[in-house]
MDAnalysis code that builds the backbone (N, CA, C; Angstrom):
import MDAnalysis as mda
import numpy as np

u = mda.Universe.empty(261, n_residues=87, atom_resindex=np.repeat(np.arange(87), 3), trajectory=True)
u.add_TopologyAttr("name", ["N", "CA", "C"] * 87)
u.add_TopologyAttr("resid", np.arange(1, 88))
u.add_TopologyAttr("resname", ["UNK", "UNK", "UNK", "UNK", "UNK", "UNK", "UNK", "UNK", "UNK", "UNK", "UNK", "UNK", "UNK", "UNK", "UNK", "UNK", "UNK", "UNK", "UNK", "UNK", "UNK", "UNK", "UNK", "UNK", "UNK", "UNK", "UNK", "UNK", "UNK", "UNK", "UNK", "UNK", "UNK", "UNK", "UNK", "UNK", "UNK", "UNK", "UNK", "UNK", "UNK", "UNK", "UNK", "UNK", "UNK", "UNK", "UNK", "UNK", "UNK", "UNK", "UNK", "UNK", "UNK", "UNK", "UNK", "UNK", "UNK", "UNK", "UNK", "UNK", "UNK", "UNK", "UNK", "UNK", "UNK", "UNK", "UNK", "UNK", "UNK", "UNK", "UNK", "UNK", "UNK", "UNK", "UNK", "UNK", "UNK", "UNK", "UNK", "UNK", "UNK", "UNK", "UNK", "UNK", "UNK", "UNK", "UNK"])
u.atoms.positions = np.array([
    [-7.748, -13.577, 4.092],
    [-6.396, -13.169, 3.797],
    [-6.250, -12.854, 2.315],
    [-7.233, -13.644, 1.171],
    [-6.769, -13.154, 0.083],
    [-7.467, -11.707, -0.358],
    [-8.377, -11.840, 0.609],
    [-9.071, -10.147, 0.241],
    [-8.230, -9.212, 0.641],
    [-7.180, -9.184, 1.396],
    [-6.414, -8.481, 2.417],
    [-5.141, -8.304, 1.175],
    [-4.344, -9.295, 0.407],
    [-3.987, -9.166, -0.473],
    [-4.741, -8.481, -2.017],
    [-6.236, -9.027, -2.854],
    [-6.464, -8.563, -3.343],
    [-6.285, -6.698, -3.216],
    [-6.920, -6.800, -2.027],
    [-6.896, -5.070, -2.120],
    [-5.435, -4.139, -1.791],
    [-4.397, -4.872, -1.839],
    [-3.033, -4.216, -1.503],
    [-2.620, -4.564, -3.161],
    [-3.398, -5.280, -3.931],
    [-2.357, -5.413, -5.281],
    [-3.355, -4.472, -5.821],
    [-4.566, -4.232, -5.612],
    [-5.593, -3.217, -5.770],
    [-4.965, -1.702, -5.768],
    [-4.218, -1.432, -4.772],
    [-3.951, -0.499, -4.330],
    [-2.279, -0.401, -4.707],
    [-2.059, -0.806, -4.554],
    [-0.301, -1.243, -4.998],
    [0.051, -0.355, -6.741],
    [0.082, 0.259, -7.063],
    [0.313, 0.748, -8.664],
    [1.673, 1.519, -8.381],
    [2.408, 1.242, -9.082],
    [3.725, 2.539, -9.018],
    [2.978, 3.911, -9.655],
    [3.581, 4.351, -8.062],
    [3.119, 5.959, -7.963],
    [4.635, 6.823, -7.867],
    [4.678, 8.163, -7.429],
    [5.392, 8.955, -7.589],
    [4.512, 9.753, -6.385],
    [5.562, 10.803, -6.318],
    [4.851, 11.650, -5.283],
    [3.834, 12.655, -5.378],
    [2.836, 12.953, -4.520],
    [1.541, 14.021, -4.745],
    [1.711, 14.938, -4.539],
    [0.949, 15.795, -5.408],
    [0.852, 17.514, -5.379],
    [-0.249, 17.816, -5.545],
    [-1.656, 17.570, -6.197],
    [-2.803, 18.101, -6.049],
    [-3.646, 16.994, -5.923],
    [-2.877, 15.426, -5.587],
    [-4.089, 14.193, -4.962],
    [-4.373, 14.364, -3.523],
    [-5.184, 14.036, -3.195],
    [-5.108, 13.597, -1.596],
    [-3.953, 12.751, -1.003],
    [-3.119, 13.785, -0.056],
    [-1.939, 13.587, 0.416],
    [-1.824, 12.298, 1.610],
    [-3.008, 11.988, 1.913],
    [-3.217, 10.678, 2.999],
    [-3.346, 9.846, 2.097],
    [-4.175, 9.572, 0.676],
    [-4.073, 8.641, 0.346],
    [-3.096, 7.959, -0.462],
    [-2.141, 9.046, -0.666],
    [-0.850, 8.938, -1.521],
    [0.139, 7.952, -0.672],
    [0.152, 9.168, 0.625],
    [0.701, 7.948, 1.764],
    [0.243, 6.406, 1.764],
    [-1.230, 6.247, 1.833],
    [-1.633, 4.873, 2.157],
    [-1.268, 3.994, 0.957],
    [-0.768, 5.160, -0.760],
    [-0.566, 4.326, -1.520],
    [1.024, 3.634, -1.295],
    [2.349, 4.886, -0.811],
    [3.216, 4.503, -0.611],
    [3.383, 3.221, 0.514],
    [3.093, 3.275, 1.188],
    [2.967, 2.480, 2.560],
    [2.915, 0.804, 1.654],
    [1.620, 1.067, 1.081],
    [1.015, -0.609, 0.337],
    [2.347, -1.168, -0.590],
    [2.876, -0.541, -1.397],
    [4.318, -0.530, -2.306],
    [5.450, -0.811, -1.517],
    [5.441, -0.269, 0.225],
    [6.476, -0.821, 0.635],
    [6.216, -1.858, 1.086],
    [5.100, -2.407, 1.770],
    [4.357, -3.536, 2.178],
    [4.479, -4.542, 0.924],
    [4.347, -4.526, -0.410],
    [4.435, -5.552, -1.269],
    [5.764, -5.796, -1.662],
    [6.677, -4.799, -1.430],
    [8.047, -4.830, -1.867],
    [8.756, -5.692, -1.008],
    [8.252, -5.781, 0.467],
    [8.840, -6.510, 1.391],
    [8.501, -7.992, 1.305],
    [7.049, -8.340, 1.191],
    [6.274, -9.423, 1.285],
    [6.775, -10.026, -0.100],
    [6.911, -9.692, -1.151],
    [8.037, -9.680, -2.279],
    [9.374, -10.340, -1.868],
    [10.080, -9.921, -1.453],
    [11.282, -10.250, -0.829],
    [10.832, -11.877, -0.039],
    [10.373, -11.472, 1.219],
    [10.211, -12.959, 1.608],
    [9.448, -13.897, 1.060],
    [8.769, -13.734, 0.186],
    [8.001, -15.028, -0.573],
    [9.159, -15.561, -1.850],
    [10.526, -14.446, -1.905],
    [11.439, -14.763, -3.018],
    [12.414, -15.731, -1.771],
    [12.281, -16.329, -0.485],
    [12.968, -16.791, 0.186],
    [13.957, -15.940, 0.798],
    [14.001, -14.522, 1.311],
    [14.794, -13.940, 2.119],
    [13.843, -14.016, 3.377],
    [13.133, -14.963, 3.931],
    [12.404, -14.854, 4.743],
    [13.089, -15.566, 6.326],
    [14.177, -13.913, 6.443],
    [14.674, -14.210, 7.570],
    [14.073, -13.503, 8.885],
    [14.229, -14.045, 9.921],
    [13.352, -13.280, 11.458],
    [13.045, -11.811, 11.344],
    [14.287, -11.243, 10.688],
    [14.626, -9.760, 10.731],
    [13.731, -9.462, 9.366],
    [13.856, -9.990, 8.670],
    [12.434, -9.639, 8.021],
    [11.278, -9.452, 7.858],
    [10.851, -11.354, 8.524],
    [9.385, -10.933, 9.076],
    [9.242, -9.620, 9.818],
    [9.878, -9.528, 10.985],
    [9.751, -8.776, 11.667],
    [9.476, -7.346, 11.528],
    [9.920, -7.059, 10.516],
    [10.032, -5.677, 9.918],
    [8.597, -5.394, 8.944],
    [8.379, -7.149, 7.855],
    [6.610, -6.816, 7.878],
    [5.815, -6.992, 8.704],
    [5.831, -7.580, 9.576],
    [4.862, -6.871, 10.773],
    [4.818, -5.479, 10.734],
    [5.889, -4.798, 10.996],
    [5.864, -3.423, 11.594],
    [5.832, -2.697, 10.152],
    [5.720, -2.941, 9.265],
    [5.145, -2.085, 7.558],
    [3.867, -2.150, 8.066],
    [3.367, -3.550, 7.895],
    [2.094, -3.470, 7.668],
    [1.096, -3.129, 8.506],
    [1.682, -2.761, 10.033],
    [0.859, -1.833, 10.974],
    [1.324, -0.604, 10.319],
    [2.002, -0.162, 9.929],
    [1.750, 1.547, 9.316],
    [1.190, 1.380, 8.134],
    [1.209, 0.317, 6.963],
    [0.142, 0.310, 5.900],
    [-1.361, 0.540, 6.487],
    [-1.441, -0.300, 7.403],
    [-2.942, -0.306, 8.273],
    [-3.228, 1.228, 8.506],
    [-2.517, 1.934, 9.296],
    [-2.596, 2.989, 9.512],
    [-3.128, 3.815, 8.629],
    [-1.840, 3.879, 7.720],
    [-1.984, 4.501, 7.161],
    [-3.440, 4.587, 6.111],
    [-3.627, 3.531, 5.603],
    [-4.908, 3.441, 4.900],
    [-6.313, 3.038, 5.500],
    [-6.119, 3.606, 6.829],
    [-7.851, 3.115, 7.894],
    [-8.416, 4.249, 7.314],
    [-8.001, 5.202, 7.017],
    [-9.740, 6.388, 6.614],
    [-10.306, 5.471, 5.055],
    [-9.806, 4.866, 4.624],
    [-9.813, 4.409, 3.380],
    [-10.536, 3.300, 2.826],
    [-10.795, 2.520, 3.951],
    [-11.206, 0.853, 4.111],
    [-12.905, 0.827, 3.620],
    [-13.500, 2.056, 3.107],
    [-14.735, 2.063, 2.786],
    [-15.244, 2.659, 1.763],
    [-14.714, 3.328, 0.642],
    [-14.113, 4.497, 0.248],
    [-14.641, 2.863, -1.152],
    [-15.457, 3.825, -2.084],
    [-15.890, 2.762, -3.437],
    [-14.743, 2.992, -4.299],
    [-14.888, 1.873, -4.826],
    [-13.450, 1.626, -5.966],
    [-13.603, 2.447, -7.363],
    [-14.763, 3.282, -7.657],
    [-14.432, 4.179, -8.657],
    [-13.707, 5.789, -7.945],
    [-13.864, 5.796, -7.072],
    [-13.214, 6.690, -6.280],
    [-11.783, 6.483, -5.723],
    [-11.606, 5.760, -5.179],
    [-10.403, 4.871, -5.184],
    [-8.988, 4.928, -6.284],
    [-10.547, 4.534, -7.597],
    [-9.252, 4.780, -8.738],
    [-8.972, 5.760, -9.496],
    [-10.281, 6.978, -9.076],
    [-9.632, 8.061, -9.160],
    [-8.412, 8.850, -8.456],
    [-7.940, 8.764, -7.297],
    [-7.466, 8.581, -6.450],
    [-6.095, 8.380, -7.009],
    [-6.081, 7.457, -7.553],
    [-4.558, 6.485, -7.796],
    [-4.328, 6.733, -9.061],
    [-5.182, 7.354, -9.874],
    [-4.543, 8.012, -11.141],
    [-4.225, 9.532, -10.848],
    [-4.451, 10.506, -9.661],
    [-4.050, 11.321, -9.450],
    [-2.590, 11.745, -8.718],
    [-2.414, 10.385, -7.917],
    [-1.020, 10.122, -7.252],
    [-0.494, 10.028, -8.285],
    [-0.421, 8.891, -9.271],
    [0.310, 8.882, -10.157],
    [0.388, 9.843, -11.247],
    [-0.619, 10.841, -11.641],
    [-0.060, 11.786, -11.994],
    [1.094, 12.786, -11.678],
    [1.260, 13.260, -10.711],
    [1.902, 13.975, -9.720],
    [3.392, 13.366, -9.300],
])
């Protein structure tokens, strides 16, 4: 579980939206930002049913969203995430 976190704070950088990064991985970056923003929230004690509930269902579209990704080396990666955030 903490590798599962390491790599979402890994991946987690305030981005902005893409124009000449790879547009899936921009997604998989947005997805992770809403996934920490939430998990954020309930570890600050808003950790009501309707919450959990709702990270469950982030973090199956974070999943989603970032499965082409799960293998993908971290100098590439962070090229990647300085190009989202360019953009």
């Amino acid at each position: 579980m903490r590798i599962f976190f390491g790599a979402i704070a890994v991946l987690t950088v305030s981005l902005s939206a893409c124009n000449s990064a790879n547009p899936k991985f921009c997604a998989c970056m947005e997805a992770g930002e809403k996934l920490d923003a939430k998990t954020t929230e309930i570890f600050n004690g808003q950790n009501s049913m309707e919450n959990k509930k709702e990270l469950v269902k982030i973090r199956k579209e974070q999943k989603e969203a970032c499965a082409d990704f799960v293998n993908v080396d971290g100098p590439t990666l962070r090229k990647w995430q300085e190009e989202c955030a360019a953009n």
